[in-house]
Structure formats: C-alpha cells, structure tokens
C-alpha positions in Angstrom: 10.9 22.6 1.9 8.6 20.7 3.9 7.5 21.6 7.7 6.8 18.7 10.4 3.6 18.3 11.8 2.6 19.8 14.8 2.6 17.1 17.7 -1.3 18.7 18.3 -2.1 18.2 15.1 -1.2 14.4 14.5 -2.1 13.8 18.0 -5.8 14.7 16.7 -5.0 12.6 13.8 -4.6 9.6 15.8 -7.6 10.2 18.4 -9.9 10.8 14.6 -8.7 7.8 13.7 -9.4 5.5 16.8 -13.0 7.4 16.9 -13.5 6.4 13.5 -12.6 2.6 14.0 -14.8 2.8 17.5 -17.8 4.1 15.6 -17.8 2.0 12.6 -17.6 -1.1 14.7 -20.3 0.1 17.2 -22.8 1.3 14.5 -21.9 -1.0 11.3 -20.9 2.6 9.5 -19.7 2.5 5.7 -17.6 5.7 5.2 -14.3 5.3 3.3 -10.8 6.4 5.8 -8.5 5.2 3.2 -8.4 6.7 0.0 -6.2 5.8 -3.6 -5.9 8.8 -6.0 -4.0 7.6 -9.2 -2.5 10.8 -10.6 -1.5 8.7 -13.7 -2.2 5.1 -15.5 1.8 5.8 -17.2 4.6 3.8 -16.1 8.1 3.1 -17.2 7.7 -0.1 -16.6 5.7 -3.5 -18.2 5.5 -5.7 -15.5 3.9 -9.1 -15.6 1.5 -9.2 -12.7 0.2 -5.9 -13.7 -2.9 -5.1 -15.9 -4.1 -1.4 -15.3 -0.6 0.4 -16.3 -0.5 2.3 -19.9 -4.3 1.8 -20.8 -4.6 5.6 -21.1 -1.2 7.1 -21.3 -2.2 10.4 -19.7 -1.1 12.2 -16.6 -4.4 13.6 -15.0 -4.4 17.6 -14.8 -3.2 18.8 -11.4 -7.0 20.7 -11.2 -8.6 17.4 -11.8 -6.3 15.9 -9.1 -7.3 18.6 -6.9 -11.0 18.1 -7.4 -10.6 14.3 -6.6 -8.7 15.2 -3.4 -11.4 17.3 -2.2 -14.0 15.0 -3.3 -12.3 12.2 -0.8 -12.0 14.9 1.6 -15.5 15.9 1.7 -15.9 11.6 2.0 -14.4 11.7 5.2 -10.9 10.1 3.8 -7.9 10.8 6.2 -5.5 8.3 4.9 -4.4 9.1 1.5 -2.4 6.5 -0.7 -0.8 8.1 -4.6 -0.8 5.6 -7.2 -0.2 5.3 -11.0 0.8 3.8 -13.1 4.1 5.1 -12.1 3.2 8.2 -9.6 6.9 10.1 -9.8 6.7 10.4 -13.8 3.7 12.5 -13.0 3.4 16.2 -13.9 1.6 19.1 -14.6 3.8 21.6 -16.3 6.4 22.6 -13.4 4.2 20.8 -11.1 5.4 17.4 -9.6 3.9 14.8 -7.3 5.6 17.1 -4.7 2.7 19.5 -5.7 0.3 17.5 -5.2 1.1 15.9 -1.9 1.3 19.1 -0.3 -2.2 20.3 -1.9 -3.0 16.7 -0.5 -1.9 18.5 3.4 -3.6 21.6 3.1 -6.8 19.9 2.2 -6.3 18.2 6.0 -5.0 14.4 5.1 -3.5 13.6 8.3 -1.3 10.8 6.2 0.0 10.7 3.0 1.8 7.7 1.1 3.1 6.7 -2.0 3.5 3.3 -3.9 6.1 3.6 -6.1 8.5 0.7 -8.4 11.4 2.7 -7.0 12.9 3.7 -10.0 12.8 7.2 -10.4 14.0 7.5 -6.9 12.9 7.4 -3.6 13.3 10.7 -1.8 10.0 12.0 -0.5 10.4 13.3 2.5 7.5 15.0 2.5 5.7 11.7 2.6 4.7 10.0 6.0 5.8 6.3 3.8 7.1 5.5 0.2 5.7 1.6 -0.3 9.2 0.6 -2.8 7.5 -2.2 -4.9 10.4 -4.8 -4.8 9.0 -8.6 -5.8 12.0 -10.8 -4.6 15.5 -11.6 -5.2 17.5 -9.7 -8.2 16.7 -13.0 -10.4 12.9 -13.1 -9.4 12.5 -9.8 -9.5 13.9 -8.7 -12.6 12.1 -11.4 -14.4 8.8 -10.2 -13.3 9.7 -6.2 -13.5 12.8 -6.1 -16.2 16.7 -5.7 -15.3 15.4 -2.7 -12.1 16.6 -4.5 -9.0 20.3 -3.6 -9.3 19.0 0.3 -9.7 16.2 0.5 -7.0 18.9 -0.8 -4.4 20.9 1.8 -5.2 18.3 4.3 -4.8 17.2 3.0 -1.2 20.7 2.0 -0.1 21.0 6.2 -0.7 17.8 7.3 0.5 18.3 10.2 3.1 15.1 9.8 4.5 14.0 7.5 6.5 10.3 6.6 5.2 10.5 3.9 3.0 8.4 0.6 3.1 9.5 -2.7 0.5 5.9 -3.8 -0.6 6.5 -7.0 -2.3 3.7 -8.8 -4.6 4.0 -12.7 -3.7 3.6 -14.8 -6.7 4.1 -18.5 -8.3 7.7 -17.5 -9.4 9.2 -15.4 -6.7 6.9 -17.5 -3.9 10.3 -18.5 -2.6 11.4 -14.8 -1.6 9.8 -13.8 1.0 12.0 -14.3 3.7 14.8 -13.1 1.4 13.1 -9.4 1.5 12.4 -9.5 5.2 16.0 -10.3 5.3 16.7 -7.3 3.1 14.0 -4.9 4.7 16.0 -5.5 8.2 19.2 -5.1 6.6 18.4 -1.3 5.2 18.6 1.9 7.2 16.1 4.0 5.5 13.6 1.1 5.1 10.7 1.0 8.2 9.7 -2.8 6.9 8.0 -5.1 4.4 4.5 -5.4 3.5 3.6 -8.3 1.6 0.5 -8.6 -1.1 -0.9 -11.7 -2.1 -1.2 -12.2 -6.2 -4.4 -10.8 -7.7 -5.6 -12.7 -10.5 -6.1 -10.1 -13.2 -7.1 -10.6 -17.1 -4.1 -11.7 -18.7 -2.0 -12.5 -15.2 -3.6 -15.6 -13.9 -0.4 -17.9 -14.4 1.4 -15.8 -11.8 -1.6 -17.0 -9.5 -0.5 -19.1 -6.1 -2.1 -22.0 -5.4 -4.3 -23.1 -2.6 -1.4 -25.0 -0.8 1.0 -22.0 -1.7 -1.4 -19.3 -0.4 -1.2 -21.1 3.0 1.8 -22.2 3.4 3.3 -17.6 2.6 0.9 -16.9 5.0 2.4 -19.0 7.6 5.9 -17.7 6.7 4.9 -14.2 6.9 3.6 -14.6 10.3 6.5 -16.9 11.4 8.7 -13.7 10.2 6.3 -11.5 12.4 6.9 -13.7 15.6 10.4 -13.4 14.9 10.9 -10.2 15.1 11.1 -8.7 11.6 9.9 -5.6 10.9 6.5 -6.9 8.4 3.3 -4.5 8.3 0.9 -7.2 7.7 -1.1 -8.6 10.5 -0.8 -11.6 12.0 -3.9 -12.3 13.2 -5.8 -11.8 9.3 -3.2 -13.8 7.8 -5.3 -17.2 8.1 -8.5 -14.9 6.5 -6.2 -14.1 3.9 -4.8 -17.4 3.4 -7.9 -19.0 2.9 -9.9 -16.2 1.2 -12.6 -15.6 3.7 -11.9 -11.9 4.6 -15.1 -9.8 3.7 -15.0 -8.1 0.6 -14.9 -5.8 -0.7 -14.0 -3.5 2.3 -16.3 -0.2 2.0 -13.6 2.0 4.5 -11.2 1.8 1.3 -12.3 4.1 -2.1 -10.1 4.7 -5.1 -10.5 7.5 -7.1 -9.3 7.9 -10.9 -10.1 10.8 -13.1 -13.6 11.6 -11.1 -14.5 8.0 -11.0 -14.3 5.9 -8.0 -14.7 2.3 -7.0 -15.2 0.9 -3.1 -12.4 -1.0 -2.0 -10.0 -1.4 -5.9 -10.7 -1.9 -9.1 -11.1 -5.6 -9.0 -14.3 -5.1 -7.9 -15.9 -4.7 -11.5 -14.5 -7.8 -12.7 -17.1 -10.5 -11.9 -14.9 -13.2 -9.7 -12.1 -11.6 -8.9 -12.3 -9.4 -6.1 -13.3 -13.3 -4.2 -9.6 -14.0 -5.3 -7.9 -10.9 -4.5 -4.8 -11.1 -2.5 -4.4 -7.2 -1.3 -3.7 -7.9 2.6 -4.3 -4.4 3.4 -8.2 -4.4 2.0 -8.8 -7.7 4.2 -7.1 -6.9 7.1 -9.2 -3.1 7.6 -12.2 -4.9 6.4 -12.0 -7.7 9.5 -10.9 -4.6 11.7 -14.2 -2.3 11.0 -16.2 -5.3 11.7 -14.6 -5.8 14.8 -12.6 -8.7 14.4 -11.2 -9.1 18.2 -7.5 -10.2 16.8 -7.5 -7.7 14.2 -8.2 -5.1 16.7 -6.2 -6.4 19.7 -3.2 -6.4 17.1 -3.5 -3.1 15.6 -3.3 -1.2 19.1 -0.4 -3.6 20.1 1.7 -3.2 16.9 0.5 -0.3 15.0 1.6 2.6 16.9 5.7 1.6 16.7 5.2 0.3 12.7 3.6 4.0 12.0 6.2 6.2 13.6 9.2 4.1 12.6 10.8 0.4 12.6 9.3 -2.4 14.0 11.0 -4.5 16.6 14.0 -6.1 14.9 15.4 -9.4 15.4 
C-alpha cells in the first residue's frame, strides 16, 4: 500500500533542492544530490550496448542495500535512481525492490526512480518515475535487446500508473529511431515522456558507437522534437555540449554506489578515455547546471517543474 506525499513535505523537497543548485553555483560546492544504488549486477537480458550486467551474478543483501542508502543519505543525496543489472529480479528472501524503495522513503529521499528493460513489468507505483529502457522500433530494438519489444509494449500499454518514462540508448543501428519513440512516448497514456542517452563506448561495445556527424546531427533532432512540443526530458540548451562532447566531466553532484563502493558521476570514470566519450545526457546536463550554465539554468525552472509532476506539453 503506498501513502502520497504530503504537499509540505515535497514542497520542502523542492525549496532543498533549489537551495542546493543556488549554493553549489554560488560557492563551487561538490556534494553529490543524485545518487545510483545498484541492488543487483543480474539481468534477464544480454544486450549489446551493455557491459556491466552478469559480472557477479549476485543480488546484494537487503542490509547491505540499507547501509548504502544511508551512506548516500548521510552524503546529502536526495534524488535516488535503482539500477541493476535488472532491478525487478531483485530479492532478498520475501523482500522485493518494493522493500527497498520504501526503506529508500523513510531514510528521507524526497525522489525515488527506477531504470528498468521493462520486462518484468512496470507497475511501481510507489515510484515518483520508472525510466522503461526501450532502444527504437520493434526491429531495432529487438536486435540490440532480443525478441522484448512486443512484451514491454504490452506491459506499458497496461500500466495502471501513470509514472513511466521511455529512456532510449541512441546508437549506430537504431540512430534512425528517435523520432519513432517520441512518436510512441506521446502516443501512451501511462508514459510522462522520452529521455534519450547518447552511446557510451564501453569495452567490447565500441561498434554500436555514433559518429561525430551522427552525434550532431540526434542532437539536433532531439531538440527539434523538444521545440515541437513532444514530451522529451533532455535539455535543450546542453544538447550542443553534448553533441560535441564538451560538457564537464565527470559531474561530482552524481555518485553511484555498488556493494559499499562508490564512484563520482558512473562507472566509466575508471576506464582511462571513456568517461571524455560518454554519452549519458543526464550527467552533462546537471554538470553544466551546477556550474551555472545560464541556459541550463534558465531551462530547468522553465521546463522542469511540469516534466516532474506529469506530461510535458504535447503536440
């Protein structure tokens, strides 16, 4: 059974959160606000881009979880993403990611989402946003994640809350797409929008990797989708940053957290070269907002407030 959030309560959220951006810009300050736990490195799934599912095989005890949620906690961390692997095959005994993202509220994290590939359902409703990984059309997609597209369609297109997000990983092969899944994202009830990620080069993955030309040219689209009118999550205004790589990294307001370990910004930053080539929107776009980035900034209070309490503007 899960309880909404007294209007109080997130109201403080939100004024926390606009202190917090103030502050760091004012006085340069480092502390992570966004924090990824990954409750397990397991997943159903063998997807090509991917290189940091199944390297351990183990789902993290729920004490250990709870020891990494108050270490982020204690951090100052407010904004709390779950990640595996595959978070929903997660479990402790009886205990299910349910569990722990209500351990995750009465620790005090004012939001809590989950990244997901959609296939063992969708239904959190105890989530403030469920990012649905979905990388393109059925044909594009499938080839990159296996025969899924057919089934996590039919999970959304029944989804009885309203809190789901398509998060798509743009690519050489399903480069093509992206206006296909804002199409999509506008066409779903339950979905709020699309957020779109950039390939990231790991070991292994670098064929998938978009060229130069082609790293311009999505960013363009994405932000000719945003002037439309669809409902996308990225911003605008870091999309040429993005585009051309030139965003600072890594961003020290983002932490992730495995198994008492903990990296600033994602694990790409321990691979020499590759956090320079990284293509996760989100990282780039908080690191130009903390440093003040007038855009950035004069974006985020424009189109922030109606993306984080339900759909965008539609077309």
């Amino acid at each position: 059974m899960t309880t909404a959030t007294p209007a109080r309560s997130r109201l403080g959220f939100w004024a926390g959160l606009g202190w917090f951006g103030l502050s760091t810009v004012l006085f340069r300050r480092r502390d992570p606000i966004v924090g990824s736990l990954i409750v397990t490195d397991r997943c159903n799934l063998a997807c090509r881009h991917c290189a940091v599912a199944n390297l351990r095989r183990v789902d993290y005890p729920f004490a250990t979880l709870q020891q990494d949620l108050r270490r982020l906690r204690a951090q100052g961390v407010r904004i709390l993403l779950l990640y595996g692997g595959e978070p929903l095959l997660w479990h402790d005994g009886t205990r299910t990611l349910h569990d722990v993202i209500a351990e995750a509220r009465s620790l005090g994290f004012g939001w809590v989402g989950v990244v997901t590939n959609g296939t063992r359902g969708v239904d959190l409703p105890e989530a403030d946003l469920v990012l649905v990984s979905l990388d393109g059309t059925r044909e594009h997609h499938d080839a990159i994640r296996g025969r899924t597209y057919d089934r996590i369609l039919a999970a959304i297109e029944t989804a009885t809350t309203p809190n789901l997000c398509l998060y798509m990983a743009v690519n050489r092969e399903n480069v093509d797409d992206v206006e296909d899944v804002a199409r999509l994202a506008t066409a779903l009830p339950a979905v709020r929008g699309v957020s779109y990620n950039l390939h990231t080069p790991y070991p292994g993955t670098e064929a998938l990797t978009l060229e130069p030309e082609q790293r311009r040219d999505v960013c363009e689209r994405i932000t000719a989708l945003i002037r439309d009118g669809y409902p996308v999550v990225n911003l605008a205004a870091a999309l040429p940053r993005v585009a051309d790589l030139s965003a600072p990294r890594p961003c020290p307001q983002c932490v992730v957290v495995e198994d008492g370990e903990q990296w600033t910004c994602g694990r790409c930053s321990e691979i020499p070269g590759l956090c320079e080539q990284c293509g996760f929107t989100f990282a780039a776009e908080l690191s130009l907002l903390f440093r003040g980035d007038p855009a950035v900034v004069a974006e985020v209070v424009r189109r922030y407030p109606s993306l984080l309490r339900g759909r965008a503007a539609r077309p």
